[in-house]
C-alpha positions as CSV (number, residue, x, y, z in Angstrom):
1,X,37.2,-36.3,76.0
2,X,35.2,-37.7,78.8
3,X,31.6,-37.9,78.7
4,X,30.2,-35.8,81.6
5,X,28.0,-37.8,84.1
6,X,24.6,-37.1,84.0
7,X,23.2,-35.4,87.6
8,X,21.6,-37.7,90.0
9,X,17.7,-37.2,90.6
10,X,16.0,-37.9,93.5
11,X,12.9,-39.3,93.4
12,X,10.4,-38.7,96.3
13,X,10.2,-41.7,98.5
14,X,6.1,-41.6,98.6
15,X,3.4,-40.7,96.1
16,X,1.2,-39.5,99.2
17,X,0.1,-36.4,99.8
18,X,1.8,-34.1,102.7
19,X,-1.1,-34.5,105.1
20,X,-1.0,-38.2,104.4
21,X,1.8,-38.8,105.6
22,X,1.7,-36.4,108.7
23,X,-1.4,-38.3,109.6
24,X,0.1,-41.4,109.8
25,X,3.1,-40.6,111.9
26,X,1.1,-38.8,114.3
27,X,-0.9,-41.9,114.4
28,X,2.3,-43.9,115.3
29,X,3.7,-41.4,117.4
30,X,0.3,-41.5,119.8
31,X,0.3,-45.3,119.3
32,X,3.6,-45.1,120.5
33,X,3.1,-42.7,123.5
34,X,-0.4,-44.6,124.6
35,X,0.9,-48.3,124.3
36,X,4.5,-48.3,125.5
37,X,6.2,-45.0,126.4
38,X,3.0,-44.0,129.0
39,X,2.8,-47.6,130.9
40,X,6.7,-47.6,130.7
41,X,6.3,-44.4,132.7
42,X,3.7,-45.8,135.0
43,X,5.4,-48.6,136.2
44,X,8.5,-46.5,137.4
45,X,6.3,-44.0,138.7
46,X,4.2,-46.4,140.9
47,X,7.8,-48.1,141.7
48,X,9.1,-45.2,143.0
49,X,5.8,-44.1,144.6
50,X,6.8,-44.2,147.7
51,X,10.7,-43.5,147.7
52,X,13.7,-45.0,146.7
53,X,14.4,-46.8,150.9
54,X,10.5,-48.7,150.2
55,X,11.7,-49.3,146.6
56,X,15.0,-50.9,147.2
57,X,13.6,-52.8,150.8
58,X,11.0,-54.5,147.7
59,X,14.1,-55.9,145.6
60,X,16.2,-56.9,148.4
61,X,13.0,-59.0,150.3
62,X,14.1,-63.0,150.3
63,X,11.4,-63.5,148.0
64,X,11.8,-61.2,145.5
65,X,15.8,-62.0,145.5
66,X,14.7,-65.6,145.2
67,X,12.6,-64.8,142.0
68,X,15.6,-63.2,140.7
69,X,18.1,-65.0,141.0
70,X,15.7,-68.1,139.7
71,X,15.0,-66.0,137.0
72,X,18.7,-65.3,135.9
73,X,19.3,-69.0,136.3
74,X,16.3,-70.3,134.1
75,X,18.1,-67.9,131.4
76,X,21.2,-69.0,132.4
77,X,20.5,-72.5,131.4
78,X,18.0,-72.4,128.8
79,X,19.9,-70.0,126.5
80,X,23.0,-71.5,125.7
81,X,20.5,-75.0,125.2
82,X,18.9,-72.9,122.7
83,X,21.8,-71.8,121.5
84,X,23.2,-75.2,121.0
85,X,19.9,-76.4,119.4
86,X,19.3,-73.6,117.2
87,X,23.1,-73.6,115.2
88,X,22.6,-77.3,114.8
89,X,19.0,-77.0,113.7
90,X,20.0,-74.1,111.0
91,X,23.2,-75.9,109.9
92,X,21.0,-79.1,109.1
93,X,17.9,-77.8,107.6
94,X,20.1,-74.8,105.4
95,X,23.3,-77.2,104.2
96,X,21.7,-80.1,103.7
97,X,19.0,-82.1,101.9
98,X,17.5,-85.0,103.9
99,X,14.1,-86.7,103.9
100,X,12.0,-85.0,106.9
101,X,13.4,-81.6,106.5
102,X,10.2,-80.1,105.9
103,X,8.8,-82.1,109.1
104,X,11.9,-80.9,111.2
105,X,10.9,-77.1,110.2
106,X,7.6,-77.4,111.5
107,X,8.0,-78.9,114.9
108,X,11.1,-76.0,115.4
109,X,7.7,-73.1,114.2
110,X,5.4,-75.4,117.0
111,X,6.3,-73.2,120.2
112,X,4.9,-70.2,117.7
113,X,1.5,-72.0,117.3
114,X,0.8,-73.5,120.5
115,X,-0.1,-71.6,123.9
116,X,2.3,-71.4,126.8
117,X,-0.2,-72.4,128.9
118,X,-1.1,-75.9,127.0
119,X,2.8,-76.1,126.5
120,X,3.3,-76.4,131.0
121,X,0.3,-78.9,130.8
122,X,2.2,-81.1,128.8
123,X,4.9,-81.3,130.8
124,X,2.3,-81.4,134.3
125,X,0.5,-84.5,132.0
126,X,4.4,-86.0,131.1
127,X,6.3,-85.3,134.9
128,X,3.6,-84.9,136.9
129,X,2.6,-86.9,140.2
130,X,-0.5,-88.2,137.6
131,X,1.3,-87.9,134.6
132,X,2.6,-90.9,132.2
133,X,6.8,-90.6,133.9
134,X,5.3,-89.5,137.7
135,X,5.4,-92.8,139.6
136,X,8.6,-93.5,138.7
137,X,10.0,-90.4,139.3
138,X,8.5,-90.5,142.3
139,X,9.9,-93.6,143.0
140,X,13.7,-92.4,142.5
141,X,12.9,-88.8,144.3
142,X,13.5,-87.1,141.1
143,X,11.3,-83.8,141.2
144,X,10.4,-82.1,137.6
145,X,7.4,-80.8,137.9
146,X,6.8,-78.0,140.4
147,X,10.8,-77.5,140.6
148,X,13.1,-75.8,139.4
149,X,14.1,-78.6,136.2
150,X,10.2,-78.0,135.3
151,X,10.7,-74.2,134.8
152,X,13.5,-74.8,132.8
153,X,12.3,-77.5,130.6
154,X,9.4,-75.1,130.1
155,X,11.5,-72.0,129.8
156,X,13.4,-73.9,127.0
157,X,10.5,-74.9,124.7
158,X,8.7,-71.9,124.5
159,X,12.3,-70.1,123.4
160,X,13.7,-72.4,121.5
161,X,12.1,-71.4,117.4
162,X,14.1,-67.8,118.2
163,X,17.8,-68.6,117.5
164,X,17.2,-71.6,114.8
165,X,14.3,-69.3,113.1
166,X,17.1,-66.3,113.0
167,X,19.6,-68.4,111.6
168,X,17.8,-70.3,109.1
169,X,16.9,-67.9,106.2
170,X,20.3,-66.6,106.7
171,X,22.6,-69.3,106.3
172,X,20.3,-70.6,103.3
173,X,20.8,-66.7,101.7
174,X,24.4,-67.2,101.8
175,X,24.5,-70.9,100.3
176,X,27.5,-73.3,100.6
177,X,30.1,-71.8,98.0
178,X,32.1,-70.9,101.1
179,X,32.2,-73.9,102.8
180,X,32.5,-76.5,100.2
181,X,35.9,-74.4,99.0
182,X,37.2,-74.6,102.6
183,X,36.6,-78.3,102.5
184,X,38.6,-78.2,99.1
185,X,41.1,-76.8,100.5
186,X,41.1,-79.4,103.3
187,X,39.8,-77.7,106.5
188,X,37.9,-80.3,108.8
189,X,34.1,-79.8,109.7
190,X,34.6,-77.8,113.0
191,X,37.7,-75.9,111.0
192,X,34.9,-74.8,108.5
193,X,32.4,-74.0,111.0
194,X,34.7,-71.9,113.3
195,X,36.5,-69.9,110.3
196,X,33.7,-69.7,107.5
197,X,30.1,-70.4,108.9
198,X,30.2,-68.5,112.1
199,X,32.3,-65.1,111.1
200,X,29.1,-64.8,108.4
201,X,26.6,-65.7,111.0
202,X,27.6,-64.0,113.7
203,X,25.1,-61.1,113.7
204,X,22.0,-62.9,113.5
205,X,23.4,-65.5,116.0
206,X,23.7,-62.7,118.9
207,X,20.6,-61.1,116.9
208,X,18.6,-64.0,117.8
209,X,20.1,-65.0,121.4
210,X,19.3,-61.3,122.5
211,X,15.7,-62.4,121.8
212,X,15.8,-65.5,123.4
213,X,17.2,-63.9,126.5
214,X,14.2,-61.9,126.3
215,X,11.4,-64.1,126.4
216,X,13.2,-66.6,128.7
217,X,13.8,-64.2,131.5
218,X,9.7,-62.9,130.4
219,X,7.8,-66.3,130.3
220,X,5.2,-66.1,132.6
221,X,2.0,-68.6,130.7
222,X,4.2,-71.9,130.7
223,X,6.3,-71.1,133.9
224,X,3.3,-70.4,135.6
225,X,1.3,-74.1,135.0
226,X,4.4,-75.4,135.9
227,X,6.4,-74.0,138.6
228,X,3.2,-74.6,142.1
229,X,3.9,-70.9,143.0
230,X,6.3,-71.4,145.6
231,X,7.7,-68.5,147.0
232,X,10.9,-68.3,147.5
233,X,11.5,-71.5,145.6
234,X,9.7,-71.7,142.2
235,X,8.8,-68.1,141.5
236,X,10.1,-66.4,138.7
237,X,9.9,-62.7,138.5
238,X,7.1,-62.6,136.4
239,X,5.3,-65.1,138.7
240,X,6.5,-62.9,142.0
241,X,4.6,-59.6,140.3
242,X,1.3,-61.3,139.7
243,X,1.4,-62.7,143.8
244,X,2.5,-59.0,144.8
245,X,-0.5,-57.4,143.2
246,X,-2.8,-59.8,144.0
247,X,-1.9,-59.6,147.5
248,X,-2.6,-55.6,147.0
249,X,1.5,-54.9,147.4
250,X,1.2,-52.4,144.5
251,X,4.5,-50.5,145.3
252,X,6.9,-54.0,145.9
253,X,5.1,-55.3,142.6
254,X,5.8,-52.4,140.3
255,X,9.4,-52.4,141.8
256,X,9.9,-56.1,140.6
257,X,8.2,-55.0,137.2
258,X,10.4,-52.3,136.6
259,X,13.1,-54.3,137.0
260,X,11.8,-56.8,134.2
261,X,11.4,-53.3,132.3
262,X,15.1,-52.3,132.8
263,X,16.4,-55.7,131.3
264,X,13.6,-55.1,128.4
265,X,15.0,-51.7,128.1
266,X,18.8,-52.7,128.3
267,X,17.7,-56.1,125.6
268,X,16.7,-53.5,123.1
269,X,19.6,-51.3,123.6
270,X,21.8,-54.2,122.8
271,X,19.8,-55.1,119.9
272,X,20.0,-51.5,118.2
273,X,23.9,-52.1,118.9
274,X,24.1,-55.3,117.5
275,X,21.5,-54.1,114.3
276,X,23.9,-50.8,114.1
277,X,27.1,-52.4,114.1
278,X,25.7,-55.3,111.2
279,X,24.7,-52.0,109.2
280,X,28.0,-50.2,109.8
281,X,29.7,-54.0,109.0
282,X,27.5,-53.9,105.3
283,X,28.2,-50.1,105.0
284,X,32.0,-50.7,105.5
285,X,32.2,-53.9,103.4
286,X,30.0,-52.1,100.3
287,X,32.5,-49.1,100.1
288,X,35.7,-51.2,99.4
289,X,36.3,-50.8,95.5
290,X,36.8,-53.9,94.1
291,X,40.5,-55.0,92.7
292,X,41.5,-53.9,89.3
293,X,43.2,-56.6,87.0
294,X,46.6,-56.0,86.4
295,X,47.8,-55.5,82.9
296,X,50.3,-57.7,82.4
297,X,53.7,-56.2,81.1
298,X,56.3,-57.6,78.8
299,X,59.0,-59.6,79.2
300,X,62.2,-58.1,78.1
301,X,64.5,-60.9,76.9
């Protein structure tokens, strides 16, 4: 006779009081509404101010296609750096034990601690026309500095932490049980890494190029010391808003804006994707029962 199963409780998920908690998601929810939803609102609303023919003429000015475009590039280049830098960084500092590993974790935090703004006058005081490399690359006709390559250098050290700091407490969670039995079973270093490492990495990887994306194509502090406000050459769309509105061109500076909001908006849709599709991956993988031994049956002779 089985023993009947007892009947689940559920236990409350706060000790507060009702009003307690009502208090503090109305809190949040007017946080919420005064801090994102209502400038959201106000940018597409001064965009569209004046109709949708002065909105798109804003976009579709040489300048303001210049800024995009440079934008898209900058991304374009510095992500898949990052990307580079950051699975090399994680599989170096989680697999292995070396002396300097706890230096090598602090200069990848660095971009965290230090201003964007002191970050572009490094590279103004390094490629500069003054700086320590500007006469000679002056003297070959190599332009860094208030270019395009001095964007991207930029671009790429204040995003670079994003990927390797996504990566890192990740791979270390899952340990090396995986890979060392793949190199048992004789599978090369770039065999273990495509079949084993990445297939259990994979969501924090897009995870943490999503963000990366991000704040490359929003950098404005760095970009700014370093790109000499060129228009049509080293603006950025950030950098094309601030010289719309300071020029008093309110509606073409809120059109370029909510265009940075629409990528912000369509990053975060793509991150709730890529977090719902991990949880659905979990979800999936926690409701297979696991394998019952066989009981092994006679041998009839």
């Amino acid at each position: 006779m089985s023993t009947p199963t007892p009947p689940r409780v559920r236990l409350p998920h706060t000790t507060e009081a009702a009003w307690v908690r009502r208090t503090l998601i109305g809190v949040a929810l007017v946080f919420m509404f005064l801090f994102l939803l209502l400038p959201l609102a106000a940018v597409f609303t001064e965009a569209l101010r004046k109709g949708w023919d002065v909105y798109w003429e804003a976009l579709k000015e040489p300048d303001a296609w210049s800024a995009i475009r440079l934008t898209f590039i900058t991304a374009a280049v510095a992500v898949p750096l990052n990307l580079v830098f950051g699975v090399a960084a994680a599989w170096c500092i989680a697999k292995y034990e070396f002396r300097g590993k706890s230096f090598l974790t602090t200069l990848i935090d660095l971009p965290f601690s230090v201003s964007p703004v002191v970050a572009g006058l490094i590279y103004v005081l390094v490629f500069g026309a003054q700086g320590w490399l500007g006469p000679w690359l002056a003297e070959h006709d190599i332009k860094i500095v208030f270019a395009v390559p001095g964007i991207i250098l930029a671009t790429i050290f204040v995003t670079f932490p994003f990927i390797a700091r996504e990566l890192i407490p990740l791979m270390q969670a899952q340990g090396n049980d995986e890979e060392q039995a793949a190199q048992v079973l004789g599978a090369s270093g770039w065999q273990t890494f495509w079949y084993v490492t990445l297939p259990n990495i994979k969501w924090g990887l897009i995870y943490g190029v999503i963000l990366c994306n991000a704040r490359a194509m929003g950098e404005f502090g760095a970009v700014s010391v370093v790109s000499g406000h060129i228009r049509g050459q080293t603006n950025t769309m950030p950098l094309h808003v601030e010289i719309l509105y300071n020029e008093y061109q309110s509606v073409a500076a809120f059109a370029v804006a909510s265009l940075l909001a629409l990528l912000a908006l369509l990053t975060l849709a793509i991150k709730s994707w890529v977090e719902w599709q991990h949880e659905r991956e979990l979800k999936a993988a926690a409701d297979i029962p696991p394998e019952r031994p066989t009981t092994p049956q006679p041998v009839t002779i």
